[in-house]
Each structure stands twice: as structure tokens, then as C-alpha cells.
C-alpha positions, 0 to 999 in steps of 0.5 A: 395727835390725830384729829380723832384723837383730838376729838376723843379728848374733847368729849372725855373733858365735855363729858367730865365738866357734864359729870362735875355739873351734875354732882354739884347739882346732886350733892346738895340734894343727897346732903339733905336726904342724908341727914333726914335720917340723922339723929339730932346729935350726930347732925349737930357733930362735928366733923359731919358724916356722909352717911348716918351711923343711926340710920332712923325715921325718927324724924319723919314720924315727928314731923308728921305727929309734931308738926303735922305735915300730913294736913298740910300736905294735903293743904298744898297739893290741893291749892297748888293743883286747883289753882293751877287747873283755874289757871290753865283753863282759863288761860287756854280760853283767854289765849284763844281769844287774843289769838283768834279775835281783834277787839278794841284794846287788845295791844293793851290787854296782852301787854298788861300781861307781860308786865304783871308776871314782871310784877314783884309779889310785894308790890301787891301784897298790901292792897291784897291783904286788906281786900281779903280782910274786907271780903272774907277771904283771909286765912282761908285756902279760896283765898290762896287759890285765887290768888295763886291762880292770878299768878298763874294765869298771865303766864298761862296766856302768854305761854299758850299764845305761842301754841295757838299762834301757828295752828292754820286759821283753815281748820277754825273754818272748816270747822265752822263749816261743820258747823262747829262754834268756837268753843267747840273748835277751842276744844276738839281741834286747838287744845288737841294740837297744843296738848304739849303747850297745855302740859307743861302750863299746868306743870309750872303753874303747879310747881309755882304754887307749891312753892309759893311763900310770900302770899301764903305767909302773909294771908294765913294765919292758922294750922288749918291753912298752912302750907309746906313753905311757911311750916318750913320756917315755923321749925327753928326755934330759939333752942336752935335749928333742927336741921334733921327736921329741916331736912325731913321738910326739904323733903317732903317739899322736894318729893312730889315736885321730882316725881312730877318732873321725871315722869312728865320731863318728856312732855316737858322738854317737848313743850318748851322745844315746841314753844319756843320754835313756834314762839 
């Protein structure tokens, strides 16, 4: 067997473990949208069809009338998209000034960084609680922005550092020699280079707070705040699982996270080759 031959071979095998990887992945997905248009009956039968014999909205229409999804779609795309605009911000800033500046303490500062991502959620979750009990903020969506956009904000730093690190100290003087101060060299020369870096911390930030639970869950307590997440696990009852109305739900938390991704996916792969390389 020649060595092209060989070759051929090889990458037919590479393109058949490519193509397996993909329908494992996939399947899960199409499963879910396959039995959001599911009537109750045929979803609870058995054996299970791969497509629906009574294709219906039905559930869609109940989801958003019953379990008004509608508000609490608006719900989480508000905290999710401010909190990670807050984030991003002020993460932006920050990061500049632990690239750009020496300051009694640094070292300490960045590491504390790097240790609260690493930091469990339900470490803090208690503390939280009662702090938002005492000023006010419990059961209300400034609280879950704020509290979305501390998770968001060392991330932020972190991430945008590695940006900024490689960007010439040259043009910071030459633009003071213009005249410019610093934020004005933050703004129209450094966050202009790291566009990429910029996307992409809003991006994840955005996706972390949409899928946030944990916080959400414990810190809310009426319709009025309630996000995709924690709406998602008030639908089984004890008559059993609408897994129809599960499905509907997985999509409606799953639709905006893909558009998001396949329109943004080549800012983000850029963002993450850059960064890495730089980092």
C-alpha cells in the first residue's frame, strides 16, 4: 500500500471519528427539539419516535400562557446582557490599570483575582443572602445583576490583561504626547486593538449569566424576577415530568445562546487564538 493510499485512509478514519463526535454531540440537541413538538401521549410511549406523528405547537403556546416564559425571557436577557456589559466595562478599565500602572499591593490584587473565579458559588451564597436581605436588594433583578456581574468581572480582568499585555507601551507615549490622558488612550487606542479580546468577555460573560442558577434560585422568590434556569425546574410536578414542556424550555434556554455563537463564532475563535497567543 502506497503512502498516499495510507493517507487517504487516514483521513477518511479522521473524517469518520470527526462525523461520530459531531452526531453525539448533535443528537441530544435534535432529541430535544424533536419532542418539543411532541403531544404529552406520544412523548410518554413507548418505544419513542424519532420524529412526531402529531406535529403541534401546542406546547410552545402553553409554555409562554401557563408558565409565562415570555416575562422571563425578558427577565434573563436583561440581567445577563447588563451584567455583563458592567463586567466587561469595568473590567476593561481595571485590567488596564493592572497592566499599565505599579501600585502598592498589585501582586495581591491580581491573585485575589485568580482565586474568586476558582471560588465555589456556594461558599458565598449565605453571606450574599443575608447582606441582600439587610440592604434591600433580595428578590430583585439589581440584585441578580450585581451579583452576576461580580462573577463576570474577574474573568473580565483577567482575560483582557492578556490583550493589553502585548500592546507597545509606544503608542501610551505617544499619545500623552498628543496630549491624550489615559482614558482617552484606554479608549481610542487600547480597546481598539483588543476589539477581539472585548468580544469575546462580553460573550462568555453573557452565556455565564444566562445560565446562572444557583444564585438566581436562592435570591428570588417571585414571578416578577424569575429567570429561564430556575422556571426550568418549577415544571415537573408530582403528576409527573412533562418532558414536552422540558423540551420547549431547553429551548427557549438554548435559542439565543446559538444564535449568539454562530453569528459571533468567528470573533470568537479569534478572541481565544489571540489570547492565547499573547497570553
Amino acid at each position: 500500500m502506497s503512502k498516499k493510499t495510507k493517507a487517504a485512509y487516514l483521513r477518511a478514519f479522521q473524517y469518520f471519528l470527526l462525523a461520530l463526535m459531531l452526531l453525539l454531540l448533535l443528537f441530544p440537541i435534535y432529541w430535544m427539539i424533536n419532542t418539543s413538538f411532541k403531544e404529552v401521549g406520544e412523548v410518554r410511549s413507548l418505544p419513542q419516535t424519532y420524529f412526531p406523528k402529531n406535529f403541534t405547537f401546542q406546547n410552545y403556546v402553553e409554555m409562554f400562557e401557563r408558565w409565562r416564559f415570555g416575562s422571563t425571557f425578558v427577565n434573563t436577557a436583561i440581567i445577563a446582557g447588563l451584567s455583563a456589559a458592567g463586567g466587561t466595562a469595568l473590567g476593561a478599565m481595571a485590567a488596564f490599570g493592572f497592566n499599565r500602572f505599579e501600585f502598592p499591593g498589585k501582586a495581591l490584587f491580581f491573585g485575589f483575582m485568580i482565586v474568586s473565579i476558582a471560588l465555589p458559588g456556594m461558599v458565598t451564597i449565605g453571606p450574599v443572602f443575608m447582606a441582600y436581605k439587610d440592604i434591600g436588594l433580595l428578590d430583585t433583578k439589581t440584585g441578580l445583576i450585581l451579583i452576576d456581574l461580580s462573577g463576570a468581572l474577574p474573568f473580565a480582568i483577567i482575560f483582557l490583561y492578556a490583550f493589553y499585555q502585548t500592546i507597545p507601551r509606544e503608542l501610551d507615549d505617544a499619545a500623552r504626547i498628543d496630549g491624550c490622558t489615559w482614558v482617552q488612550t484606554l479608549w481610542f487606542i487600547i480597546l481598539p486593538l483588543s476589539a477581539p479580546g472585548v468580544v469575546i468577555t462580553y460573550i462568555i460573560s453573557f452565556i455565564n449569566g444566562w445560565n446562572e442558577f444557583v444564585f438566581a434560585n436562592v435570591l428570588t422568590m417571585s414571578e416578577a424576577t424569575r429567570v429561564l434556569t430556575v422556571r426550568m425546574m418549577e415544571i415537573p410536578t408530582i403528576h409527573g415530568t412533562p418532558y414536552n414542556l422540558m423540551a420547549v424550555g431547553g429551548m427557549l434556554c438554548l435559542f439565543p445562546i446559538a444564535i449568539i455563537v454562530l453569528v459571533g463564532q468567528r470573533q470568537i475563535v479569534e478572541g481565544l487564538i489571540s489570547g492565547s497567543l499573547k497570553g
